[in-house]
C-alpha positions in Angstrom: -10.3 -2.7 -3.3 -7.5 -0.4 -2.0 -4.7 -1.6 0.4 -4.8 2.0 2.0 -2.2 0.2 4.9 0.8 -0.6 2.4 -0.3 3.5 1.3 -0.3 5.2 4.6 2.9 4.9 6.5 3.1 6.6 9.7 5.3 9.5 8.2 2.6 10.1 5.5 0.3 11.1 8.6 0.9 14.7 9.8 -1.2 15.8 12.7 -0.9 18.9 14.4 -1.0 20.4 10.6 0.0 23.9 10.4 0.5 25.0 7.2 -1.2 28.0 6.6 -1.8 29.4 2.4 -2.7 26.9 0.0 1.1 26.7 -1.3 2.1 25.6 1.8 -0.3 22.8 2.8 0.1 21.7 -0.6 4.3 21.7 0.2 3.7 20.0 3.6 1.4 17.4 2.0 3.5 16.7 -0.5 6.8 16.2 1.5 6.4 12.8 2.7 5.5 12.0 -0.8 9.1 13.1 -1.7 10.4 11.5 1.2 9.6 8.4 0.0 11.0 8.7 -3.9 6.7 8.6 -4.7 7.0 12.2 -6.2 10.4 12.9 -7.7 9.8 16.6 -7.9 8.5 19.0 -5.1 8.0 21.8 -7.1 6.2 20.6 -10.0 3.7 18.2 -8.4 3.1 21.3 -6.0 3.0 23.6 -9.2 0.2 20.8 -10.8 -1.7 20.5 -7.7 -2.1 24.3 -7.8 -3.3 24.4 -11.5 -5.5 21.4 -10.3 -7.4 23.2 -7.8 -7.6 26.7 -9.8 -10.2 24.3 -11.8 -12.1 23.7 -8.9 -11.6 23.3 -5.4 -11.4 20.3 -4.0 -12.7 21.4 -0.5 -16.1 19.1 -0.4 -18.1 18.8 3.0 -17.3 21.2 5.5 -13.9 20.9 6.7 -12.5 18.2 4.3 -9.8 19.1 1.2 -8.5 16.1 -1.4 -6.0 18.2 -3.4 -4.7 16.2 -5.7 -2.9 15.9 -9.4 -1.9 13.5 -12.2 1.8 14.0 -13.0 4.6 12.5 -14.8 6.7 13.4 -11.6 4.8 10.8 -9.6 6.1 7.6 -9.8 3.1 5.4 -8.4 -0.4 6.3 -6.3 0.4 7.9 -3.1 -1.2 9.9 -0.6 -0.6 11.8 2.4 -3.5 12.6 5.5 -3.0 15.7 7.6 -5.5 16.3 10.7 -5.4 20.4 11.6 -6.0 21.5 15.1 -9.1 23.8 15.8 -10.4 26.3 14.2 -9.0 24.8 10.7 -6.4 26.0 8.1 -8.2 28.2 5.5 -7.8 26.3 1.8 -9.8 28.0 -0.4 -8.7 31.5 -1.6 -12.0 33.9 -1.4 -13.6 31.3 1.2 -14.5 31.2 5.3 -15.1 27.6 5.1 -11.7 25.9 7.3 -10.3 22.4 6.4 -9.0 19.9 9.5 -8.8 17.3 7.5 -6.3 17.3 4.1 -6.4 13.7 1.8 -3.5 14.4 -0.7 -3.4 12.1 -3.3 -0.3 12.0 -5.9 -1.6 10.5 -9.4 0.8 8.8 -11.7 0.2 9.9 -15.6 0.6 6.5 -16.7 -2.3 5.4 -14.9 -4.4 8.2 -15.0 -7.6 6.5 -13.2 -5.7 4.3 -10.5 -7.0 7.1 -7.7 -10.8 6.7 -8.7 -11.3 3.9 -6.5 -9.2 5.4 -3.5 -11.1 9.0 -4.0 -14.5 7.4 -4.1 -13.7 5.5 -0.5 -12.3 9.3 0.5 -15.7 10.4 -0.3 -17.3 7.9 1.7 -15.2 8.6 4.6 -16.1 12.4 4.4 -19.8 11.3 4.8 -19.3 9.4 7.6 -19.7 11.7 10.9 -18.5 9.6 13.1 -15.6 8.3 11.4 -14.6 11.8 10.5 -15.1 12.7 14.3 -12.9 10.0 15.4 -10.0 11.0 13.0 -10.3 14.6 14.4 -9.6 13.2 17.8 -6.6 11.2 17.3 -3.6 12.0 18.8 -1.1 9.7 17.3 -0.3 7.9 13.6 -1.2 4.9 15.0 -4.9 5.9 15.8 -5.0 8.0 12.8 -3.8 5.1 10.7 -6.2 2.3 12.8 -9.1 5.0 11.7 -8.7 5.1 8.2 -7.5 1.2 7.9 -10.5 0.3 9.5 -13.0 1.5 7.3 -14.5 -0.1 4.9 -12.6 1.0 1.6 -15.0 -0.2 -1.2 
């Protein structure tokens, strides 16, 4: 089970996200991450997230993104939730399909599976229309953080 309140402090919740080009979403994302002395290197945790996603996007349902990366500059599992304003950021070189709702998710190397369990509940979440709906809506951390915490994270 994942304690996704001791994960999500308020300043890993950006709303209002307005990056715009994959680099810098992926910067913005991984900012608060930095802030908090989880990554210990901008650059190359956005540089391994970029070579992470060349593989294969990680944009799944329509409007959803969970870039991510395993990385020796990550010093334990972190991740950051940004909520875009209408119409969406575009993510995906090449595609149409807009993301409002970015999942970033900062892997430690030394424990290479420790995000499974947080990506699978992520998953769930996406699936969930009305949950998803209801995190589009917020308008403060605090909601945003109530509507993640609250789900059941299994």
């Amino acid at each position: 089970m994942i304690d996704l309140k001791s994960m999500l402090p308020k300043n890993h919740f950006l709303l209002h996200f307005a990056a715009k080009g994959q680099d810098a979403i992926f910067r913005a994302l991984a900012q608060p991450l930095v802030d908090d002395g989880i990554v210990t290197d901008l650059d190359r945790f956005v540089s391994e997230v970029a070579r992470r996603e060349a593989q294969i996007t990680t944009q799944i349902c329509k409007e959803i993104a969970m870039p991510h990366a395993r990385s020796e500059v990550v010093r334990r599992l972190g991740i950051t939730v940004a909520v875009a304003d209408e119409p969406g950021r575009l993510f995906t070189p090449g595609s149409k399909a807009k993301c409002r709702i970015f999942f970033m998710i900062a892997i430690p190397s030394f424990a290479p599976t420790a995000h499974l369990t947080l990506l699978q509940g992520l998953v769930h979440f996406a699936k969930d229309e009305r949950r998803v709906a209801k995190l589009l809506a917020t308008t403060t951390q605090a909601q945003a953080a109530t509507c993640l915490t609250s789900f059941k994270w299994e």
